[in-house]
C-alpha positions as CSV (number, residue, x, y, z in Angstrom):
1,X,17.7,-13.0,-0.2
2,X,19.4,-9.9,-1.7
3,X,17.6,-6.9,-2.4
4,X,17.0,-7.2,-6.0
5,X,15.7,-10.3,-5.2
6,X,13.1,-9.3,-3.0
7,X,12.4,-6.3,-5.5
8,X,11.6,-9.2,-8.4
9,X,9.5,-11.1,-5.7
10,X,7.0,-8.1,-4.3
11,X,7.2,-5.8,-7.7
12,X,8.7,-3.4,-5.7
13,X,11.5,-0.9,-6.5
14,X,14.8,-1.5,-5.2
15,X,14.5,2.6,-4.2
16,X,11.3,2.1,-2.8
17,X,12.4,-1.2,-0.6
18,X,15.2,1.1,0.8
19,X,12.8,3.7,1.5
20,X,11.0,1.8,3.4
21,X,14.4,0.6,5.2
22,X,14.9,4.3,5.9
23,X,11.4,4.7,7.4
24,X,11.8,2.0,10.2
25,X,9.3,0.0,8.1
26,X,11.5,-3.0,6.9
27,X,15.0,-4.5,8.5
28,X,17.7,-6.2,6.7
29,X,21.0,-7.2,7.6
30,X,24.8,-6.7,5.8
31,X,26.7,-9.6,4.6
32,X,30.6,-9.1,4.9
33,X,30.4,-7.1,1.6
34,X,27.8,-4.6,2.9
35,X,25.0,-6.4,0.5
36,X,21.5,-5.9,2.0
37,X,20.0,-9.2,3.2
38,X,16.2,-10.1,3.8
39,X,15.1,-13.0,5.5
40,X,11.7,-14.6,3.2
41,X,9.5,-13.0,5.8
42,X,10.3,-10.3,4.3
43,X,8.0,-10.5,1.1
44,X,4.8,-10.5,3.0
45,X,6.2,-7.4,5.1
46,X,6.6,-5.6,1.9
47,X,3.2,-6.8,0.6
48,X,1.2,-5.5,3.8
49,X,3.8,-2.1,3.8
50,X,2.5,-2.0,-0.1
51,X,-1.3,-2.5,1.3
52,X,-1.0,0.1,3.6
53,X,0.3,2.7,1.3
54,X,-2.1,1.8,-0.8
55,X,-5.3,2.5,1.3
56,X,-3.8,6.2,2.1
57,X,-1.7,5.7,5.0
58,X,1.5,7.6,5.5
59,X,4.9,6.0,6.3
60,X,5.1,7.1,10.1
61,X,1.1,5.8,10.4
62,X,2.5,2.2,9.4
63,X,5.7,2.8,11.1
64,X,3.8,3.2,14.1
65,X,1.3,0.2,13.6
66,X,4.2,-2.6,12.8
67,X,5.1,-2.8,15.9
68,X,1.6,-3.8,17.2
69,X,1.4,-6.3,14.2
70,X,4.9,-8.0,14.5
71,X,3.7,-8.6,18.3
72,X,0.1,-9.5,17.8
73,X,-0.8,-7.2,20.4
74,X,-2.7,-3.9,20.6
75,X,-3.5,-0.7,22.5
76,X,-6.3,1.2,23.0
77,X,-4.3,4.0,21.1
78,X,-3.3,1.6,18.2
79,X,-7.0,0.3,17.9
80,X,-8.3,4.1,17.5
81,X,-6.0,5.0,15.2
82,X,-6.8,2.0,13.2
83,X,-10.3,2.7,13.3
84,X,-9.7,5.9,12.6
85,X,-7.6,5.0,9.5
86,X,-10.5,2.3,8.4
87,X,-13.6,4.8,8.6
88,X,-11.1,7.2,6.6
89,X,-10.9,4.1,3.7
90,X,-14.7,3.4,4.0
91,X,-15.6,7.2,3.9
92,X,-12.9,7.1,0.3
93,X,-14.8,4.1,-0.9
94,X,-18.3,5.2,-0.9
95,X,-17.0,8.7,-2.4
96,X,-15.0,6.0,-5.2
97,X,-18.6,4.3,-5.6
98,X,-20.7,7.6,-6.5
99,X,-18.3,8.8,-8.7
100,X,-18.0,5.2,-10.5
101,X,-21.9,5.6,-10.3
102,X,-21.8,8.7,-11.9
103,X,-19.5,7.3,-15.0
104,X,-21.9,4.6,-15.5
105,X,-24.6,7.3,-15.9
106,X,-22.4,9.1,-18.0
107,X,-21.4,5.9,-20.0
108,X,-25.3,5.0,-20.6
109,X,-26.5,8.5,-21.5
110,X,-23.7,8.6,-24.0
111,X,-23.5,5.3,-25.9
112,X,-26.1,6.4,-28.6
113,X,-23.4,6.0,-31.5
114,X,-22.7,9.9,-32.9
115,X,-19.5,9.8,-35.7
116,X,-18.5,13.6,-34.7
117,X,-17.2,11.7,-31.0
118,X,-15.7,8.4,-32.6
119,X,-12.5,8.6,-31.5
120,X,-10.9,5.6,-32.8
């Protein structure tokens, strides 16, 4: 598939797909007219590269991991750093859960209706 093709599949920017290209995080190949190509595995690489960024990891942290998920094999260094990178996202989640906490306090002690703070 052409890149604007897998852009439309994974939601992803045509920039952002080449980006990752850049990084070392996603591989395509040239047809005769230069076109990018991606083979259909390519969708769920994009979907776990969009994971990744999404918990907080950097480019060269996933550029670093693919390898040890595209061959199903680890080391002990890959294993830490994944560890390390999961108690970094649980430490971010339980910071996420007091602060949605706190807006639920906030919510509760201000729902008595008061017309000088309707906004709409």
């Amino acid at each position: 598939m052409r890149i604007g093709d897998l852009a439309t599949r994974t939601q992803v920017s045509v920039r952002a797909l080449r980006y990752y290209e850049e990084q070392g995080l996603l591989v395509s190949t040239r047809s005769e007219s230069g076109q990018r190509k991606y083979g259909d595995s390519a969708v769920n690489r994009v979907r776990l590269i969009q994971q990744l960024y999404g918990a907080g990891l950097s480019s060269k942290t996933i550029a670093d991991l693919l390898p040890c998920v595209d061959a199903g094999v680890s080391t002990p260094e890959s294993r830490e750093r994944l560890a390390v990178e999961r108690d970094r996202i649980n430490t971010r989640i339980a910071e996420l859960v007091i602060a949605r906490n706190k807006l639920d306090d906030i919510i509760d002690a201000t729902s008595r209706p008061n017309p000088e703070c309707d906004y709409v």
